[in-house]
Phi, psi and omega in degrees: 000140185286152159297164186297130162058012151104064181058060172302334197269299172325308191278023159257348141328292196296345203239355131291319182298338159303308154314305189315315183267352167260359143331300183288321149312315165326275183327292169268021147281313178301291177331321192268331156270350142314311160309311205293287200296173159293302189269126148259355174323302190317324183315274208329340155320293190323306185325324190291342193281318172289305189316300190264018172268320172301338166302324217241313185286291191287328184096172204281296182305306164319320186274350160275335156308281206289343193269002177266329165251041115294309152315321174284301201274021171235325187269332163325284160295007151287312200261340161257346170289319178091235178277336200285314160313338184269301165240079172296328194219179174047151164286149181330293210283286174001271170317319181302296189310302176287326181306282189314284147030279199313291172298307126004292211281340168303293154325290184306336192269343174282343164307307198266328157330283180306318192295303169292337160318314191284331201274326178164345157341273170283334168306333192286333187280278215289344133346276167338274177329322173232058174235320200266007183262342182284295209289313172343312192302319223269310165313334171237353140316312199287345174279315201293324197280255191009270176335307165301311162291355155292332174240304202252358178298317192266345168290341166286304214278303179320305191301314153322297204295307188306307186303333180289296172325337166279347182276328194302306193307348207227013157310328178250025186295200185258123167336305184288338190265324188296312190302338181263359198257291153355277222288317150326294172335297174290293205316320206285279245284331180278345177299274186314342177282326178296332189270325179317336186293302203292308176302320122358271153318305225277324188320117163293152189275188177290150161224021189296177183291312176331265185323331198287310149324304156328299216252008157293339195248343173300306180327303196302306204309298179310326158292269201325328199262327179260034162201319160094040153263150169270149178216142180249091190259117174270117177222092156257013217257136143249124214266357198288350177248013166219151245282153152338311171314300203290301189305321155324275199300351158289347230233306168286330170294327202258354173287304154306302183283324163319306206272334176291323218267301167319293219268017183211303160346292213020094196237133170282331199234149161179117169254167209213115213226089170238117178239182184285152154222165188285109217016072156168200129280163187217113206264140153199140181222144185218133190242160209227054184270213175280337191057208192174168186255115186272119195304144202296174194291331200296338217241018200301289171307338173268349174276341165301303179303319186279305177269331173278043213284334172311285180327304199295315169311354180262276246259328176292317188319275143027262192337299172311265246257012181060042183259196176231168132180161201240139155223124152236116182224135178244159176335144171024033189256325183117168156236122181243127178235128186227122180218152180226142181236132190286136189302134169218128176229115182290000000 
């Protein structure tokens, strides 16, 4: 299965960094109708709207970047033409009063701007968004295993069925024909088991605050019982107070890295860790495997997306909730994914 919506954390990357520059473009649009007009006082109002939006996006030092270059390209051919630039347009003291004004007020509002975006403003929106883009996901996994048991579940099970009856039927058959019925057999039966697996997975899990431990351990147990790896499963973390969302994405990043560690690893060992952190959880699992060479960071995301579809799908999850995570792993070194997701109550 592709990760959600195909390397969503890339394209929200690339598409701040997008903001970022016609932000800057804003600013130097502005400065040329700054220039352009007579009264130019009127211009300088117009700064606040790319500043404290680069603010409200970026946060208070990025937003103080952009109102300090706003400010050099607007008060700059002030300060070296000096009265002869001021009156081109306005009286001198006039302009002098609102530049200075401007300048103060500028700053200050990309400050108290960034300052409230970071305590939780604009995180809280974007948050919002990939809590309501997770349960969507959630929403169509829950269709999809339905469609499967409704379709190739049952079209597996018949085939199951038939092939036992060809056997029953082929009891006094020629050896080499029972064996190939046998084989028939093995194939439809390991076929059903795998899509009962996959329907499984695809199922949302309980996630009220009661249940969700239980289906935490269910998980780990169910590992332990399809693969005869041992795990040292840590749960100090209590989940009862923060939203669904969070709890999904503890719940598939750790569905997924598990599911790396049978199909990749090849690990005897592993652990699986959920703890409190100063607003939020902090997830972490480690296998004593084969490890892999973790591509440098400039090349990461595109190599996760592309090749890596697990990985990347641990990291849009995160991502939707404005979270971190880290991997690290080396040749026969093993692998550890550490990830923290912040309390979101919707």
């Amino acid at each position: 299965m592709r990760p959600l919506g195909g390397a969503l954390g890339f394209r929200f990357l690339r598409a701040r960094h997008l903001l970022a520059f016609l932000i800057v473009l804003a600013i130097l649009a502005g400065a040329l109708f700054y220039y352009y007009l007579d009264a130019r006082i009127t211009a300088l109002p117009y700064f606040f709207v790319p500043v404290t939006a680069g603010a409200v996006l970026s946060g208070r030092i990025k937003g103080l970047g952009y109102a300090v270059f706003a400010i050099a390209l607007v008060a700059g051919p002030t300060a070296f033409e000096g009265g002869e630039f001021l009156r081109r347009g306005t009286a001198q003291s006039e302009e002098l009063a609102a530049l200075s004004a401007w300048i103060l007020l500028l700053p200050l509002s990309a400050f108290i701007v960034g300052q409230v975006s970071e305590l939780g403003g604009s995180r809280l929106l974007v948050m919002g968004l990939g809590a309501d883009a997770m349960n969507a996901v959630e929403r169509e996994r829950k269709r999809m295993a339905f469609d499967i048991h409704d379709g190739i579940a049952q079209t597996a099970n018949t085939a199951l069925m038939q092939a036992e009856v060809l056997e029953m039927l082929a009891e006094e058959a020629d050896p080499a024909l029972r064996s190939q019925i046998r084989s028939v057999r093995d194939t439809a039966s390991t076929a059903v088991s795998e899509i009962r697996t996959m329907i499984g997975q695809l199922r949302p899990p309980a996630l009220s605050a009661s249940e969700f431990p239980a289906t935490l351990h269910h998980l780990i147990e169910d590992f332990v019982e399809r693969t005869d790896i041992k795990i040292e499963f840590d749960l100090a973390a209590d989940l009862s107070g923060h939203s669904d969302s969070v709890r999904i994405c503890v719940f598939r990043v750790m569905q997924e890295a598990l599911s790396n560690v049978q199909n990749h690893a090849k690990a005897s060992r592993a652990y699986v860790g959920l703890n409190e952190a100063r607003g939020g959880v902090f997830l972490t699992i480690r296998d004593d495997g084969v490890g892999f060479e973790v591509p440098p960071l400039k090349q990461q995301l595109a190599v996760t997306s592309q090749s890596h579809h697990g990985l990347a799908g641990m990291q849009e999850r995160v991502w939707l909730l404005t979270g971190r995570i880290e991997i690290e792993s080396r040749p026969q070194e093993g692998t550890a994914i550490r990830a923290f997701i912040p309390r979101y109550q919707a």
